[in-house]
MOPAC internal coordinates of N, CA, C and O (Angstrom, degrees):
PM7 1SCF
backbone

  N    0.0000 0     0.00 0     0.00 0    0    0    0
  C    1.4401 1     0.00 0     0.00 0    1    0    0
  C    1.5299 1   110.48 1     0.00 0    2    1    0
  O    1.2310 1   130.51 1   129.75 1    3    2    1
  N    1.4122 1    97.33 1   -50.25 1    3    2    1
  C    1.8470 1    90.84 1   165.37 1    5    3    2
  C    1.3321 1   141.62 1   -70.19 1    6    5    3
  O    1.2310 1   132.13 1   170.78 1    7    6    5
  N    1.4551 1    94.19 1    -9.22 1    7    6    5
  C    1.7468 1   104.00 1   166.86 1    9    7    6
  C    1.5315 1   118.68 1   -61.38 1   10    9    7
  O    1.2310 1   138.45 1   136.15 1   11   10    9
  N    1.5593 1    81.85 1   -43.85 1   11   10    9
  C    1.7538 1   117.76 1   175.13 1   13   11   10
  C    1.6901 1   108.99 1   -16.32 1   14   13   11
  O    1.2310 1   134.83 1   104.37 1   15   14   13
  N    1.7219 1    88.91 1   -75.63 1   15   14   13
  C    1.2404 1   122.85 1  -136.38 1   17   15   14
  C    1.8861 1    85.67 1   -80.10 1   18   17   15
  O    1.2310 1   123.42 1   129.35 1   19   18   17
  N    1.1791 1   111.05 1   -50.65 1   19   18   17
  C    1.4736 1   126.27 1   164.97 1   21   19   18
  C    1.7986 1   108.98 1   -32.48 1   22   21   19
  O    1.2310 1   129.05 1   106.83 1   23   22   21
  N    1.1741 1   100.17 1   -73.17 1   23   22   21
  C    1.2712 1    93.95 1  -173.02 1   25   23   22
  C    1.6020 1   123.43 1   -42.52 1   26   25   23
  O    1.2310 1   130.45 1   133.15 1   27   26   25
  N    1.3825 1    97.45 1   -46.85 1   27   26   25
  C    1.7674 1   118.11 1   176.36 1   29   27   26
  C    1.4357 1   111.91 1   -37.57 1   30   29   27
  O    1.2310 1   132.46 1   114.67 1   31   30   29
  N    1.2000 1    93.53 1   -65.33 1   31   30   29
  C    1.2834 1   132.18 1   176.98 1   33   31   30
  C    1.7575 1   115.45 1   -33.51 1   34   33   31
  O    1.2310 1   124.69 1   140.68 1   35   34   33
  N    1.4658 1   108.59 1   -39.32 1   35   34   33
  C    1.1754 1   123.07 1   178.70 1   37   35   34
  C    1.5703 1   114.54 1   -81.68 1   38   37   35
  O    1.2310 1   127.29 1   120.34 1   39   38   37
  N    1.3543 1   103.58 1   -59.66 1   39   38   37
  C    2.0009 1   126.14 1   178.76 1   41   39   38
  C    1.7933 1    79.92 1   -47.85 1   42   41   39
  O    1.2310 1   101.15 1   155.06 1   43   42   41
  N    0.9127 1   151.90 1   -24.94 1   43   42   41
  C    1.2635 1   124.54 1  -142.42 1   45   43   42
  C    1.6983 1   109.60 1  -140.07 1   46   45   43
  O    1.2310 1   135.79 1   179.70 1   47   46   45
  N    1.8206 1    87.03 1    -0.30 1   47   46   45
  C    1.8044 1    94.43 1   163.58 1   49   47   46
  C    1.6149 1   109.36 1    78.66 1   50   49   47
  O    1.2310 1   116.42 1  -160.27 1   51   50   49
  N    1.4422 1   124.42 1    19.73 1   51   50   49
  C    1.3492 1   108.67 1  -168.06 1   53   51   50
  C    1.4946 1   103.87 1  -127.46 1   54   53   51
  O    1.2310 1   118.27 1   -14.10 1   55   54   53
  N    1.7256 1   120.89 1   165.90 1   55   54   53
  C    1.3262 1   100.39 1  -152.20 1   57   55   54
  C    1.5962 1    78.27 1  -100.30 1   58   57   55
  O    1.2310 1   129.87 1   -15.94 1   59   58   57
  N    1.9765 1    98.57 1   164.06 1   59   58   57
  C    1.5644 1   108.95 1   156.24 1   61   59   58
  C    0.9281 1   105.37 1  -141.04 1   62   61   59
  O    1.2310 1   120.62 1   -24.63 1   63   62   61
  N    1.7039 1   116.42 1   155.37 1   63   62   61
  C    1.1373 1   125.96 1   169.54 1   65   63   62
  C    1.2223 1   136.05 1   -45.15 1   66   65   63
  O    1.2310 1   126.77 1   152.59 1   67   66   65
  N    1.7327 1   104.59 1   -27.41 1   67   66   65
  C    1.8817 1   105.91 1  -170.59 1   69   67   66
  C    1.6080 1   113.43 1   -98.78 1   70   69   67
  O    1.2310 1   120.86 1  -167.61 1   71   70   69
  N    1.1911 1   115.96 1    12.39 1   71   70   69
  C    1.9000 1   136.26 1  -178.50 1   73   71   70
  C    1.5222 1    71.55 1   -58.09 1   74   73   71
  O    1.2310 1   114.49 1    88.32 1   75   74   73
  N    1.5285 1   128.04 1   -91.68 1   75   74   73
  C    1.6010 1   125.16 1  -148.23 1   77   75   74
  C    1.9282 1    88.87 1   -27.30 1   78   77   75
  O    1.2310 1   121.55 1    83.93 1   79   78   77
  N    0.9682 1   114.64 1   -96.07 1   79   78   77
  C    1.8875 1   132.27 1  -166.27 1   81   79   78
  C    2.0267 1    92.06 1   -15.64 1   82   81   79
  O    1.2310 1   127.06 1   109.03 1   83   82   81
  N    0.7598 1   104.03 1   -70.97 1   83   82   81
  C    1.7362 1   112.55 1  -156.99 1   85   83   82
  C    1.5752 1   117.39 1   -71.70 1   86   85   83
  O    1.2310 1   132.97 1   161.39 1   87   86   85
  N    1.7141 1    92.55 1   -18.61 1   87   86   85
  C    1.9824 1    89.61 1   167.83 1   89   87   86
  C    0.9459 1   123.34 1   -95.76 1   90   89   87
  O    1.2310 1   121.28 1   -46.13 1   91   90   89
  N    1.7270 1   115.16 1   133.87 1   91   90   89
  C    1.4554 1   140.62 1  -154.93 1   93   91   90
  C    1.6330 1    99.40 1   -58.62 1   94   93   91
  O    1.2310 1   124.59 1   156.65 1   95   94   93
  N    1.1961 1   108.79 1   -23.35 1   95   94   93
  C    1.6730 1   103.78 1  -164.22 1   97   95   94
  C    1.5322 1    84.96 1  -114.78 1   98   97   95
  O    1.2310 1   129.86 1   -19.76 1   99   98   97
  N    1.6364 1    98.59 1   160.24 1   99   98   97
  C    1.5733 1   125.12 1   157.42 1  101   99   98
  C    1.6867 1   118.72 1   -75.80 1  102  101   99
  O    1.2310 1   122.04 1   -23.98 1  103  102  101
  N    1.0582 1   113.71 1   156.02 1  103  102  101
  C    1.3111 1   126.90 1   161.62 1  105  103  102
  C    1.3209 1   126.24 1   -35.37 1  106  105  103
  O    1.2310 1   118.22 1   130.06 1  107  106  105
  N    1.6191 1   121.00 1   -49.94 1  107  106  105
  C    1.2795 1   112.31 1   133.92 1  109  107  106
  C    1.6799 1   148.01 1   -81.86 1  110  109  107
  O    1.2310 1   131.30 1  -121.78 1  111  110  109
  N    2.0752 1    95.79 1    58.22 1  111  110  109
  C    1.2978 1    97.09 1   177.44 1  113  111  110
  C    2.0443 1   118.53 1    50.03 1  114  113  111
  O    1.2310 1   116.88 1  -176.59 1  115  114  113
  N    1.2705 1   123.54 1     3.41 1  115  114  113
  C    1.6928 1   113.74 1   166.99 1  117  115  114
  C    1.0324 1   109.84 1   -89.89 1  118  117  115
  O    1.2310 1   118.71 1   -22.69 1  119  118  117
  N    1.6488 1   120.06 1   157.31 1  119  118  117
  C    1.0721 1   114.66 1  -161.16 1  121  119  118
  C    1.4435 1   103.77 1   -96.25 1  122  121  119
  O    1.2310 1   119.63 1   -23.88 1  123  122  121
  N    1.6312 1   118.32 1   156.12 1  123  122  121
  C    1.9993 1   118.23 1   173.13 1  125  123  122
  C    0.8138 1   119.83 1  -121.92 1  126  125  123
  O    1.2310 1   127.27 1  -134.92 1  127  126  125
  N    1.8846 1   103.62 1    45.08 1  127  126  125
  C    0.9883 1    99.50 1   153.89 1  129  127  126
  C    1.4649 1   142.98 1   -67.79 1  130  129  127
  O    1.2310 1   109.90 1   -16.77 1  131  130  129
  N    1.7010 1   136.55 1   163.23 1  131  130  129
  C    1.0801 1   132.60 1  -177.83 1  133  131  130
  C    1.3959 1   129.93 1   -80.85 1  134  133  131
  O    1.2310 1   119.81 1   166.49 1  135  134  133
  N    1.3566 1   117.97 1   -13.51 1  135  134  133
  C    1.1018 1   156.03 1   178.19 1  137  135  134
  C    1.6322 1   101.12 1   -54.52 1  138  137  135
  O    1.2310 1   112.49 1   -58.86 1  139  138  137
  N    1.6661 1   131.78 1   121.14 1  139  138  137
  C    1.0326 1   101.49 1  -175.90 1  141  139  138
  C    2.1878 1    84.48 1  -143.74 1  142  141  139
  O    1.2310 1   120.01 1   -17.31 1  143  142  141
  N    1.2279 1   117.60 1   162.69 1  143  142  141
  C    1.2511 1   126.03 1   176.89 1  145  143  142
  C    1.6462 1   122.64 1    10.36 1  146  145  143
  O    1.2310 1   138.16 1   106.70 1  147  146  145
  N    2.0328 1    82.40 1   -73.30 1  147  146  145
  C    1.4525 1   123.86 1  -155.40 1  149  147  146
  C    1.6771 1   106.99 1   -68.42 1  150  149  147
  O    1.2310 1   129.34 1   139.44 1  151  150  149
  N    1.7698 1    99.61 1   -40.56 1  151  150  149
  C    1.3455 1   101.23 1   175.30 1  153  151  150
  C    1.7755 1   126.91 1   -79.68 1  154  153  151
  O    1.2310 1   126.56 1   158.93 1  155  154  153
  N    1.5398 1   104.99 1   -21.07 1  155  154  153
  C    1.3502 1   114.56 1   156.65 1  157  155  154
  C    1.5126 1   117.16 1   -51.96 1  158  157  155
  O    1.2310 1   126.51 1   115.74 1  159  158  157
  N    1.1162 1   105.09 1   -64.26 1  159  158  157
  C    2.0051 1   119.74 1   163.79 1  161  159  158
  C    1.4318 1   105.86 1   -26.58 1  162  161  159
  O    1.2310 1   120.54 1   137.67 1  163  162  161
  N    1.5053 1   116.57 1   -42.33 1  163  162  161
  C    1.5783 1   112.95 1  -131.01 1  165  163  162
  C    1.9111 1    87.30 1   -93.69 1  166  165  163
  O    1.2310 1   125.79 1   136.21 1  167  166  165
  N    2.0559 1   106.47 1   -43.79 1  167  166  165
  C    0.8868 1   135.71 1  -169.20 1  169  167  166
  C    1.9899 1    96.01 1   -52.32 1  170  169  167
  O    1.2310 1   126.87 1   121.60 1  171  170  169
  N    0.9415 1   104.40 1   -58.40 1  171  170  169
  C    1.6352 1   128.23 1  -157.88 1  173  171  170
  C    1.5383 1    88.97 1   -58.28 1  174  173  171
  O    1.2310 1   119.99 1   118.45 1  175  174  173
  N    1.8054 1   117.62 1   -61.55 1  175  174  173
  C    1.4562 1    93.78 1  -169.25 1  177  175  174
  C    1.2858 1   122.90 1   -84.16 1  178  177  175
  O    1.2310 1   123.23 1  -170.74 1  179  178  177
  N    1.4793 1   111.42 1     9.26 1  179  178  177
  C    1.4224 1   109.79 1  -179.04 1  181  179  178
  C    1.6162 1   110.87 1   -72.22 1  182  181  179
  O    1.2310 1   131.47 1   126.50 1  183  182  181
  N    1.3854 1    95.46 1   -53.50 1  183  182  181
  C    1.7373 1   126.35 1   166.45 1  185  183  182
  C    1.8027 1   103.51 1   -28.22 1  186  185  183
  O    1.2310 1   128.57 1   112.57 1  187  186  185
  N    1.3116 1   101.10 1   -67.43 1  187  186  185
  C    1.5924 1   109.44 1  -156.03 1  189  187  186
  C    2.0924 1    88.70 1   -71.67 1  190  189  187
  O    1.2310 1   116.76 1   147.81 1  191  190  189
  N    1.1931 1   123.77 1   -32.19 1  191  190  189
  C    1.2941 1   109.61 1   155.40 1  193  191  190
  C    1.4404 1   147.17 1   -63.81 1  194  193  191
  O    1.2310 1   122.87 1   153.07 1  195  194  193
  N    0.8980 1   112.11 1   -26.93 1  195  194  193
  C    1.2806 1   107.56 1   149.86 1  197  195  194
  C    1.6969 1   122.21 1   -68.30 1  198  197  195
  O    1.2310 1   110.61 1   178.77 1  199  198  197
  N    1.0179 1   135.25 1    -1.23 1  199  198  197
  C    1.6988 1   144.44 1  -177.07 1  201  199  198
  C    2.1265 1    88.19 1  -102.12 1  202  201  199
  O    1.2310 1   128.48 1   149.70 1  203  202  201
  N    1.0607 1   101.28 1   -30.30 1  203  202  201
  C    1.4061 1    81.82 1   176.30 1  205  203  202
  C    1.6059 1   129.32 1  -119.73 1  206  205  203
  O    1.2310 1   117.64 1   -89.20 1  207  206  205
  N    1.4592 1   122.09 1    90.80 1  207  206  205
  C    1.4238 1   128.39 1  -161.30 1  209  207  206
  C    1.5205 1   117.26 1   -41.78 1  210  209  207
  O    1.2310 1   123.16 1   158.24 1  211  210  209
  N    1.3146 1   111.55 1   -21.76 1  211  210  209
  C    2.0600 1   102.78 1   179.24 1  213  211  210
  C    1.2161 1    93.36 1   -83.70 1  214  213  211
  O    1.2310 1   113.48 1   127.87 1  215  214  213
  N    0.7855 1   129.94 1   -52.13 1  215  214  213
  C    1.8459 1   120.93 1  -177.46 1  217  215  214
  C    1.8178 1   116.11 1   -14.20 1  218  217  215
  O    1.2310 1   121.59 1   -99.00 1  219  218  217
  N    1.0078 1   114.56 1    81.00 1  219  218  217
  C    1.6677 1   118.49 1  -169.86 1  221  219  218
  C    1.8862 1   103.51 1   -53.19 1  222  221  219
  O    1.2310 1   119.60 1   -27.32 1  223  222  221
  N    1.3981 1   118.37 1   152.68 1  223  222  221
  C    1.3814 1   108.69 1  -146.14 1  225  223  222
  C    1.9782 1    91.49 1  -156.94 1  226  225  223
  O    1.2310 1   133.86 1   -53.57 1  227  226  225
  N    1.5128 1    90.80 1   126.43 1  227  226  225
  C    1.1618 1    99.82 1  -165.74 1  229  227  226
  C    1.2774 1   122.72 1   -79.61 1  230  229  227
  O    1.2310 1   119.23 1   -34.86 1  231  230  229
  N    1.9820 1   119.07 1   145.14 1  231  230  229
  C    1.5845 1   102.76 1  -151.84 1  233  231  230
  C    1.8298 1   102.27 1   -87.33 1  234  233  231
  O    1.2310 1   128.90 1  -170.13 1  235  234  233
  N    0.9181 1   100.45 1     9.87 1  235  234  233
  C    1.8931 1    94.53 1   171.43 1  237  235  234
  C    1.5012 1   112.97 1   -67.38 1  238  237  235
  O    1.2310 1   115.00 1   122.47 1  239  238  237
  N    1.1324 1   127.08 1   -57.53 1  239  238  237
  C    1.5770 1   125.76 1  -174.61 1  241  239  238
  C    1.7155 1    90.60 1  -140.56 1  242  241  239
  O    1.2310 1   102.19 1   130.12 1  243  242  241
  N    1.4940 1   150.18 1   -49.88 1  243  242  241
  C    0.8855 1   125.64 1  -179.22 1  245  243  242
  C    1.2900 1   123.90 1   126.17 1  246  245  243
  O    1.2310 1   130.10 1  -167.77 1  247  246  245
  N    1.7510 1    98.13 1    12.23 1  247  246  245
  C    1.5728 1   113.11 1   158.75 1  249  247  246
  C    1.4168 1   130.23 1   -53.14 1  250  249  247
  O    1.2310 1   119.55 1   -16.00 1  251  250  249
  N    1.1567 1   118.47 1   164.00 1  251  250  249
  C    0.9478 1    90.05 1  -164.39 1  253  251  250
  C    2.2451 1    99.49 1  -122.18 1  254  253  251
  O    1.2310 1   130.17 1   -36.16 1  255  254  253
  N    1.7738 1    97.99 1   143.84 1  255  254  253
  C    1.7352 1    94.05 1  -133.20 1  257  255  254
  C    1.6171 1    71.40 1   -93.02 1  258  257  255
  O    1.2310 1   129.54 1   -12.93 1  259  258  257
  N    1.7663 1    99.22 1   167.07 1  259  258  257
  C    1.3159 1   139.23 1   152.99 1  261  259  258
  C    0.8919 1   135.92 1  -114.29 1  262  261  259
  O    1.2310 1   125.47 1   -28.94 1  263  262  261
  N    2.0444 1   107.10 1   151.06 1  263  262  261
  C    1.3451 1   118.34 1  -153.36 1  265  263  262
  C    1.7763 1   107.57 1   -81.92 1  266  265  263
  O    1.2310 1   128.33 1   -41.01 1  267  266  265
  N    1.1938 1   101.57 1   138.99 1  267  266  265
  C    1.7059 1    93.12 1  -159.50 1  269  267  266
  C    2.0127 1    93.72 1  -120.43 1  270  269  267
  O    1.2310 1   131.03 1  -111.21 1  271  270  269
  N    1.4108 1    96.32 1    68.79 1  271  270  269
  C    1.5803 1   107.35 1   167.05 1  273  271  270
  C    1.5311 1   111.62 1    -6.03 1  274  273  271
  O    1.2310 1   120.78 1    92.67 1  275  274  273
  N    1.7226 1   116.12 1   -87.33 1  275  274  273
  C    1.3760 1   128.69 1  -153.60 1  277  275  274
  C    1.5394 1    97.96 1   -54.69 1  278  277  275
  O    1.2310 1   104.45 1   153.61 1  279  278  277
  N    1.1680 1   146.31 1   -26.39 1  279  278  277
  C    1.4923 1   155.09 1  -126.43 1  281  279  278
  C    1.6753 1   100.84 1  -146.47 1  282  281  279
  O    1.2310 1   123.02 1   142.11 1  283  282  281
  N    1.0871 1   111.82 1   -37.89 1  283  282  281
  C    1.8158 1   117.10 1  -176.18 1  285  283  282
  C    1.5138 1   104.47 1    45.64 1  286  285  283
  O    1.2310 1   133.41 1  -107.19 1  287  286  285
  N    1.6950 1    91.68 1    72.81 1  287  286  285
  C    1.5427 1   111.23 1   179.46 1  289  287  286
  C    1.3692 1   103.80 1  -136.85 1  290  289  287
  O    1.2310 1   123.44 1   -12.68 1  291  290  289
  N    1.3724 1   111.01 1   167.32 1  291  290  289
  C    1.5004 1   117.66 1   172.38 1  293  291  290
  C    1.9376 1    94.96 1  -101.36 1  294  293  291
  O    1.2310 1   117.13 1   -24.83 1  295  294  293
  N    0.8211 1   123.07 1   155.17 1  295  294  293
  C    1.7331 1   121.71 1   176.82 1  297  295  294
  C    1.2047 1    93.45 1  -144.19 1  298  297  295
  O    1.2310 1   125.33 1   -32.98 1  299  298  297
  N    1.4680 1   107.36 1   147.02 1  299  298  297
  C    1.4479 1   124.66 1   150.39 1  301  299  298
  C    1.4049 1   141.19 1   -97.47 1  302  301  299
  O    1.2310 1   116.03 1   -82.90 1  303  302  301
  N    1.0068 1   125.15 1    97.10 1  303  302  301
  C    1.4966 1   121.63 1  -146.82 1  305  303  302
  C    1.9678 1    90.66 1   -87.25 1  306  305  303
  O    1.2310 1   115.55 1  -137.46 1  307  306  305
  N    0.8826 1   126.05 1    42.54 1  307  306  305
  C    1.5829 1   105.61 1   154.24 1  309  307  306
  C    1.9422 1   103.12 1  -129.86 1  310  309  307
  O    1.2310 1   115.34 1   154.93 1  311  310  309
  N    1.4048 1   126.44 1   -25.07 1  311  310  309
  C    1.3595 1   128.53 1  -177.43 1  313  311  310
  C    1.3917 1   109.78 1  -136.15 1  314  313  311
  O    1.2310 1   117.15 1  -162.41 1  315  314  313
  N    1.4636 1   123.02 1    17.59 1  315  314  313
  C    1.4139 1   124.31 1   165.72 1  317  315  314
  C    1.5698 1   109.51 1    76.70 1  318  317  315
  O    1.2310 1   115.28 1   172.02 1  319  318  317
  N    1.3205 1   126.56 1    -7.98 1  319  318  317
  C    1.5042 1   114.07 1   168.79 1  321  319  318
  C    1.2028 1   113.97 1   -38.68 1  322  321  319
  O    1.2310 1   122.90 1   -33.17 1  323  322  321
  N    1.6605 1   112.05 1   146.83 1  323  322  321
  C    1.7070 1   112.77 1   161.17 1  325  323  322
  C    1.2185 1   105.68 1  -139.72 1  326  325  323
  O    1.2310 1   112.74 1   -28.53 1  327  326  325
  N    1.4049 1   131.32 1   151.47 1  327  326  325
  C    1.1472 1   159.33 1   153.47 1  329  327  326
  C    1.2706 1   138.89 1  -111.49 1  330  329  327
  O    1.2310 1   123.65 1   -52.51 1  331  330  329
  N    1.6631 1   110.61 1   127.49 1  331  330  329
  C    1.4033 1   109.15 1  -177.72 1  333  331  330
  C    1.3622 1   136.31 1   -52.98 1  334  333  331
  O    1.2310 1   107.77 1   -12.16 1  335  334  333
  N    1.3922 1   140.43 1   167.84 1  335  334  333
  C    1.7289 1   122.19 1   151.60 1  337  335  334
  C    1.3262 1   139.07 1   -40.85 1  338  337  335
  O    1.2310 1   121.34 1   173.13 1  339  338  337
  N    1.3017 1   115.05 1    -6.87 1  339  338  337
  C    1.1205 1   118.05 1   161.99 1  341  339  338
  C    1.8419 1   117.27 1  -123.76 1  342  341  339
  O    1.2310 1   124.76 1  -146.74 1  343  342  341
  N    1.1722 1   108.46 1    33.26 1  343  342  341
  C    1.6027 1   119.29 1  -168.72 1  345  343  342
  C    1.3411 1   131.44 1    69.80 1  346  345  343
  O    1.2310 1   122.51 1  -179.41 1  347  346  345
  N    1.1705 1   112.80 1     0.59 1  347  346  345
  C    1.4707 1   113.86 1   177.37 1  349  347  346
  C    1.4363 1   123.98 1   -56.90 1  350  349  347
  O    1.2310 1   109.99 1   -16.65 1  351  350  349
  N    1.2480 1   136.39 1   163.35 1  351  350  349
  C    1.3187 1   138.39 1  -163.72 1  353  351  350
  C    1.2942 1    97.37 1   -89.45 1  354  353  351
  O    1.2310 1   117.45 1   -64.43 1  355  354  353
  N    1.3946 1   122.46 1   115.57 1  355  354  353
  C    1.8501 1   112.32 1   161.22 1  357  355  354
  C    1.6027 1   120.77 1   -83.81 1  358  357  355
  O    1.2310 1   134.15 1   134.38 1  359  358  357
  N    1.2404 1    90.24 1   -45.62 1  359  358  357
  C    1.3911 1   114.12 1  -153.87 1  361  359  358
  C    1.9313 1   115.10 1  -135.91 1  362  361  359
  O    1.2310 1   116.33 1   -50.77 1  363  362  361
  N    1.0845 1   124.58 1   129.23 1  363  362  361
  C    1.0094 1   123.84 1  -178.07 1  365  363  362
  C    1.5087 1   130.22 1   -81.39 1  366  365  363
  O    1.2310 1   109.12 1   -19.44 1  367  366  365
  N    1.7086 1   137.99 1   160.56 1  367  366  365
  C    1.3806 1   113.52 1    48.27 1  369  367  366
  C    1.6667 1   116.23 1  -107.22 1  370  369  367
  O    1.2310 1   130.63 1  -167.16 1  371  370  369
  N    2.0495 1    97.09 1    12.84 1  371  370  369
  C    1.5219 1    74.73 1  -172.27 1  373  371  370
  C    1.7392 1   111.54 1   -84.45 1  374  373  371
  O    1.2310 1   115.23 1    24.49 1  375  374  373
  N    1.0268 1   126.66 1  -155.51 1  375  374  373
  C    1.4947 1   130.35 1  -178.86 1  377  375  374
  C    1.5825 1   135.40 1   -98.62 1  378  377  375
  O    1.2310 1   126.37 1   147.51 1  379  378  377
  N    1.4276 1   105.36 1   -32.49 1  379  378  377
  C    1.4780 1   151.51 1  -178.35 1  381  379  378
  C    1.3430 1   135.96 1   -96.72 1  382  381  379
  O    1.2310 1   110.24 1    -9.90 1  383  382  381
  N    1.1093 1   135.94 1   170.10 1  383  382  381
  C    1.2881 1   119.17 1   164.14 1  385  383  382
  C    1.7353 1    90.22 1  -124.79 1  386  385  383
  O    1.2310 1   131.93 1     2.77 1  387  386  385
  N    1.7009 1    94.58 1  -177.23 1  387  386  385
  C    1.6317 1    97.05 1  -158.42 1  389  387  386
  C    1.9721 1   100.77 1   -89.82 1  390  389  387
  O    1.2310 1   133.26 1   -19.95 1  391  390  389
  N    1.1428 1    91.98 1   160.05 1  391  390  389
  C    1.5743 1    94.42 1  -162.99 1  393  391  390
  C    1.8374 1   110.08 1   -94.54 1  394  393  391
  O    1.2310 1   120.10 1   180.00 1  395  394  393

C-alpha cells in the first residue's frame, strides 16, 4: 500500500515521507544493495557450473560443489553442504549424499 501511495506520489510530483525507506540508493547516492563480493563469487561459480557437466552437483538445490583440497571434501558454496571423497553426507542442509 505504501509503495502504492509512493508511486502516486511520484507521477504526480509530490513529496512523501516513505521515498527515504524505498530508495535503492543512500543519501550519499551508494548503492544498498544486498549483493555483496562473496555472493557474486558464490553466484559466478555456481553459473559457470552448470556450463560444465562433470562438475559433480549437490542434491539440495543443485549447485554445483567444490573440491576442497586442505579438508578432501566436496563443498557447496551456495548452502554450505559438504561431502566426503567418496560422497557421503558431512555436513548439512542437504539430506543425502551424492550418488
Amino acid at each position: 500500500m505504501v509503495a502504492a501511495m509512493l508511486l502516486s506520489d511520484i507521477i504526480l510530483g509530490k513529496e512523501n515521507r516513505f521515498e527515504s525507506v524505498f530508495r535503492p540508493f543512500g543519501a550519499d547516492g551508494a548503492s544498498r544493495t544486498p549483493l555483496r563480493p562473496q555472493l557474486l563469487s558464490n553466484a559466478g561459480h555456481a553459473l559457470a557450473g552448470w556450463l560444465t557437466p562433470t562438475v559433480p552437483r549437490c542434491p539440495h538445490l543443485g549447485c554445483a560443489l567444490r573440491w576442497n583440497a586442505a579438508e578432501h571434501s566436496w563443498d557447496c558454496p551456495c548452502h554450505g553442504s559438504r561431502f566426503g571423497e567418496n560422497g557421503e553426507l558431512l555436513d548439512d542442509p542437504a539430506t543425502g549424499g551424492l550418488k
